[in-house]
C-alpha positions in Angstrom: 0.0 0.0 0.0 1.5 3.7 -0.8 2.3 5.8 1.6 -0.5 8.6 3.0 -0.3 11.7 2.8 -2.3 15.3 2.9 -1.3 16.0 -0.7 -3.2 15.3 -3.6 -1.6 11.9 -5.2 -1.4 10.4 -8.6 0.2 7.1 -10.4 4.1 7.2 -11.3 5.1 5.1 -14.3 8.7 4.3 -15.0 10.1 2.2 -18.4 12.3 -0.3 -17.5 14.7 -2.2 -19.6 16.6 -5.2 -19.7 14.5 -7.4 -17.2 14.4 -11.0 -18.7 12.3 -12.1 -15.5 8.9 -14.2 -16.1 5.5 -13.2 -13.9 4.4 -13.7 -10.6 0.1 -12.8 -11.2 -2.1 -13.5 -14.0 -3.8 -10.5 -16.4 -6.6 -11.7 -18.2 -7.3 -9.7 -21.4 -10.7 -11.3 -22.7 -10.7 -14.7 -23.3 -6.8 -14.4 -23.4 -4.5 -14.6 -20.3 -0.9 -13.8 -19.9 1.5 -14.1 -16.7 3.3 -11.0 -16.9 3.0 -9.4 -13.7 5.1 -9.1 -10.7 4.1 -6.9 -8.0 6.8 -5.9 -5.4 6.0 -4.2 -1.8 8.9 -2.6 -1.1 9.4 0.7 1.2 5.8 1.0 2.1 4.5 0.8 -1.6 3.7 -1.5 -4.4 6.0 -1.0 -7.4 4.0 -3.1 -10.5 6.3 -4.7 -12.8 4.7 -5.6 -16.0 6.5 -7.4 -18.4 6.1 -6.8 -22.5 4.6 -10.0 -23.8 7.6 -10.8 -26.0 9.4 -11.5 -23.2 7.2 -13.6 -21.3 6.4 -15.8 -24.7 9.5 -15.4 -26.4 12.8 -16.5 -27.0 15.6 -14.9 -24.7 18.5 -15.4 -27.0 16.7 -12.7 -28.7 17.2 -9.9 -26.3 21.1 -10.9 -25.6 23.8 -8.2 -26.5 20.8 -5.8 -27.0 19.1 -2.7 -25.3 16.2 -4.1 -24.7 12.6 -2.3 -23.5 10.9 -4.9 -21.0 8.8 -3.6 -18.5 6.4 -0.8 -17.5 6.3 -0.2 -13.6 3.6 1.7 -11.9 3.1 3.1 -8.2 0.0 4.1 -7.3 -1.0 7.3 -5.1 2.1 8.8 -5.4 2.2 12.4 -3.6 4.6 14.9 -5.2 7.0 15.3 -2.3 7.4 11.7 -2.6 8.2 10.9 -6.8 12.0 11.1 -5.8 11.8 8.6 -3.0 9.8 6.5 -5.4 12.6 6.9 -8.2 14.5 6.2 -5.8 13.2 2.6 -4.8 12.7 1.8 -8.2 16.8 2.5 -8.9 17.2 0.1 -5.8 15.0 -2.6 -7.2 16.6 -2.4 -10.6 19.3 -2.8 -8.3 18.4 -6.0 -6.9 16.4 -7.6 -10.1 20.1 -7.0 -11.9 21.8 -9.1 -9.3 19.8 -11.5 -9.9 19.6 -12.1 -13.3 23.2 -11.2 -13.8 21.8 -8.4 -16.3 22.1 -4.7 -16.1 18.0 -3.9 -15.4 17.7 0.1 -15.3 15.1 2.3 -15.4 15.0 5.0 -18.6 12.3 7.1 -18.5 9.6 8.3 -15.6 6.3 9.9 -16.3 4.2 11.7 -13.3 1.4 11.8 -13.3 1.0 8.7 -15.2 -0.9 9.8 -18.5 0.1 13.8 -18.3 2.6 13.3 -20.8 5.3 14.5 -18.7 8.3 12.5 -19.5 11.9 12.6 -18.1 13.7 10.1 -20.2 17.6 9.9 -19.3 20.2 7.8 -21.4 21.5 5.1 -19.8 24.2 1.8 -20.7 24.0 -2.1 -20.7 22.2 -4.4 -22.2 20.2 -8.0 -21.9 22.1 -10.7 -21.1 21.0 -14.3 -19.7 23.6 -16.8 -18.5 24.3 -18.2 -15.3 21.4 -16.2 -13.3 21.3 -16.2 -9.2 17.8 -17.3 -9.7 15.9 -18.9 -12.7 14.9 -15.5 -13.8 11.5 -16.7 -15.8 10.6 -18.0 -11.9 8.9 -14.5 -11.3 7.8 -15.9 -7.5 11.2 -16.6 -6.7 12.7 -13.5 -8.0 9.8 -11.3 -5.9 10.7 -13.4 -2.9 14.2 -11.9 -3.0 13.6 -8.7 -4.2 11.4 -8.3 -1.0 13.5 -10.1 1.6 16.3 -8.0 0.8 15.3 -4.4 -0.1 15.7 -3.2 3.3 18.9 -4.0 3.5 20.1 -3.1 0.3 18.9 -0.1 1.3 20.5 0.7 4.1 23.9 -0.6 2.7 23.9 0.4 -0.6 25.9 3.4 -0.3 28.6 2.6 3.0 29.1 -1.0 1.3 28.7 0.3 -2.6 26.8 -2.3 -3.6 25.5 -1.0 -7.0 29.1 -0.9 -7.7 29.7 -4.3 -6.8 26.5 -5.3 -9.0 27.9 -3.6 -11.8 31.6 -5.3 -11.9 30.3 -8.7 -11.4 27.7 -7.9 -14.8 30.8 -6.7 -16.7 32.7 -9.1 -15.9 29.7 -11.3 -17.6 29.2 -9.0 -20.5 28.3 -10.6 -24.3 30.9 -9.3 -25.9 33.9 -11.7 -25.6 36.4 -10.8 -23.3 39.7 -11.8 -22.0 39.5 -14.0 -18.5 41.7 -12.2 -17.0 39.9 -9.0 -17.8 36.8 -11.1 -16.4 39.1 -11.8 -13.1 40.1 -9.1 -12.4 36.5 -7.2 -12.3 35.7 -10.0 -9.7 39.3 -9.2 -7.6 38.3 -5.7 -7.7 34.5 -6.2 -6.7 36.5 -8.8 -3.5 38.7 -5.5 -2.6 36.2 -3.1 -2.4 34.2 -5.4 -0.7 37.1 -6.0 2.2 37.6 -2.1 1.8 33.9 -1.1 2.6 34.1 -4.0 5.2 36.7 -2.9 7.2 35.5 0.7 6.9 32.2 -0.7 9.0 34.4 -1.7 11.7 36.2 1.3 12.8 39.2 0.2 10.9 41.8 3.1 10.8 43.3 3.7 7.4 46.3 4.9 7.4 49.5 5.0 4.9 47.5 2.7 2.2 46.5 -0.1 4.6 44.1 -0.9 7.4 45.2 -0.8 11.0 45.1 -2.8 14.1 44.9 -0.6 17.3 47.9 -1.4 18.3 50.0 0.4 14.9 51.8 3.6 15.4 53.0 6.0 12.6 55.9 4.3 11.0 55.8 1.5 12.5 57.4 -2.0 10.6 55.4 -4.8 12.2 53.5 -6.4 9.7 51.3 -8.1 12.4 49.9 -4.4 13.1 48.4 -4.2 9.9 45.4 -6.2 8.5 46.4 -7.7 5.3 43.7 -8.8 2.4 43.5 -12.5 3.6 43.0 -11.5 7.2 40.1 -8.8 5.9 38.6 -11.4 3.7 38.3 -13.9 6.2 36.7 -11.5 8.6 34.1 -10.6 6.3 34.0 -13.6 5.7 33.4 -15.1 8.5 30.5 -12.8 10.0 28.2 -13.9 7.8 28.6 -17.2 9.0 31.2 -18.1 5.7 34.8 -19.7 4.9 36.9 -19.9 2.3 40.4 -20.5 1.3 42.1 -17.8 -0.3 45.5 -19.2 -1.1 44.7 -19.7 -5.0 43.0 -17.1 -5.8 45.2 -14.3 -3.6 48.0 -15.7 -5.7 46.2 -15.5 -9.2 44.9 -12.0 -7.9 48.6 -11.0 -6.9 50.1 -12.3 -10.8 47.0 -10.3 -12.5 47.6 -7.0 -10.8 51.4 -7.0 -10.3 52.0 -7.7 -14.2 48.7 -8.3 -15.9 48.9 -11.6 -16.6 49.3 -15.3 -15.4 51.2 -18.2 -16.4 48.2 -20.7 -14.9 46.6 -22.5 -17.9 42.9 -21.4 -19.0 41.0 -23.9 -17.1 42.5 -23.2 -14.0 42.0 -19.3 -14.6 38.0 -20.6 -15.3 37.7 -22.5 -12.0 39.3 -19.5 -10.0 36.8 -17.4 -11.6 33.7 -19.4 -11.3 35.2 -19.9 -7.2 35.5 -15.9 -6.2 32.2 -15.1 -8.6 30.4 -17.9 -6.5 31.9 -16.5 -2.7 30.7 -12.9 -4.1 27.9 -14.3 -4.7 26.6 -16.1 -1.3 28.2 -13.3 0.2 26.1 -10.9 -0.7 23.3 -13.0 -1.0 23.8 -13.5 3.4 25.3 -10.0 3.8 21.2 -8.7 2.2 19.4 -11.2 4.5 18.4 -13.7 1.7 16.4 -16.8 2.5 16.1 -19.9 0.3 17.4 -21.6 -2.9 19.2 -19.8 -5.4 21.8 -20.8 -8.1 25.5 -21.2 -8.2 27.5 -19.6 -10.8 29.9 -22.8 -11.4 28.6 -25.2 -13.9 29.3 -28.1 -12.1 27.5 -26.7 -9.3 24.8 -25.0 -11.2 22.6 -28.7 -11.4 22.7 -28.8 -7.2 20.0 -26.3 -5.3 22.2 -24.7 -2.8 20.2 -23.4 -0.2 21.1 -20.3 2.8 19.4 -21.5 5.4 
């Protein structure tokens, strides 16, 4: 339900593109019926996502590589101190449904009041892609489930953990065009560092001289163990969400990439590394948002068991 207020209100509509993901509800058109409709209740109001019929009855291979105009989105009783909170969630849902489709979703144009004819359309990158999805995208119940377990807390870490920003490497790093894996490693290295750098940010960490601190560091002081190092920070972060992993591989791959942009492993070990630190980004932020449920590994050997946050 939208928010109350003592101003007269009116329906926002926002085009959408880019969102691949099937319907939740039914619309009945006649003797027709389509399932194109996924209604999220987010921030106190209900943000309609209605999806174009080709995408609900056609091929996705279609859309790939393309800018691609999917969905309408209305909110209903929209006040006019409130459209830019209302942009705002939308932006944060985009958010959200591109994490989970692995698919840069963005909104591109906003009318208010719905039907006036006044437009603000923006340009705006990226374009439909579908492979390796954190959720069966056409499963429209599933995808609302997320989006609505986690908006709150996207929200209120989206800007001290830059999370858009970590939405948008691990995309790139999954782009159509054909590009180098090391390119594609080292988005997912950088989206890992700024993740340990937002991380230990939240906890007080001083930074000082290009690293992290422990309490115990004074200015020019030698001791490495007064410094936390990447590993440590990882495992940290790691660890409260309830998470493990051993870094030794892919700190060393990382290390070879950024000191002289390039790697003597062979291919399919630089694939495996990839698919490993794409899959700990992923249940990390998957935990770190609050999510509940199945969802879809990144690794194709893993992609055929359900793995579950429980």
């Amino acid at each position: 339900m939208s928010k109350i207020t003592g101003q007269p209100q009116a329906a926002l509509r926002a085009s959408v593109a880019n969102c691949l993901m099937g319907g939740d509800s039914i619309t009945h058109t006649g003797d027709s019926w389509i399932c194109d409709l996924v209604t999220f209740d987010c921030g106190g109001y209900q943000f309609k996502f209605r999806q174009k019929p080709e995408v609900i009855n056609g091929n996705l291979d279609l859309f790939k590589g393309a800018f691609a105009e999917t969905t309408e989105v209305t909110v209903a009783d929209v006040a006019e101190d409130q459209v830019q909170e209302v942009k705002t969630a939308i932006e944060r849902i985009c958010w959200l449904l591109s994490f989970a489709g692995t698919c840069q979703v963005v909104p591109f144009e906003y009318e208010y009041p719905n039907g006036s004819g006044l437009t603000h359309t923006f340009a705006v990158s990226g374009v439909a892609q579908y492979f390796r999805p954190v959720f069966e995208i056409s499963n429209g119940t599933q995808v609302k489930s997320f989006v609505e377990q986690t908006y709150n807390q996207y929200a209120r870490l989206e800007q001290t953990r830059k999370l858009n920003v970590i939405i948008h490497y691990l995309n790139q790093a999954e782009a159509p065009a054909p590009q180098p894996m090391e390119i594609k490693l080292i988005l997912v290295f950088v989206a890992l560092e700024s993740l340990k750098h937002t991380f230990a940010e939240s906890q007080g960490f001083r930074f000082k001289d290009g690293n992290f601190r422990k309490p115990e560091w004074m200015p020019r002081d030698k001791n490495k163990k007064n410094t936390y190092w990447f590993k440590e920070l990882v495992e940290m972060m790691l660890k409260e969400v309830s998470m493990s992993y051993d870094l030794t591989a892919a700190k060393k791959l990382r290390n070879d990439l950024i000191h002289s942009g390039l790697s003597m492993e062979p291919y399919n070990v630089q694939s495996e590394l990839y698919a490993d630190v794409h899959d700990l980004i992923r249940e990390y932020l998957l935990r770190l948002l609050g999510y509940r449920g199945h969802y879809s590994p990144y690794a194709f050997e893993r992609r055929g068991v359900s793995a579950e946050i429980a």
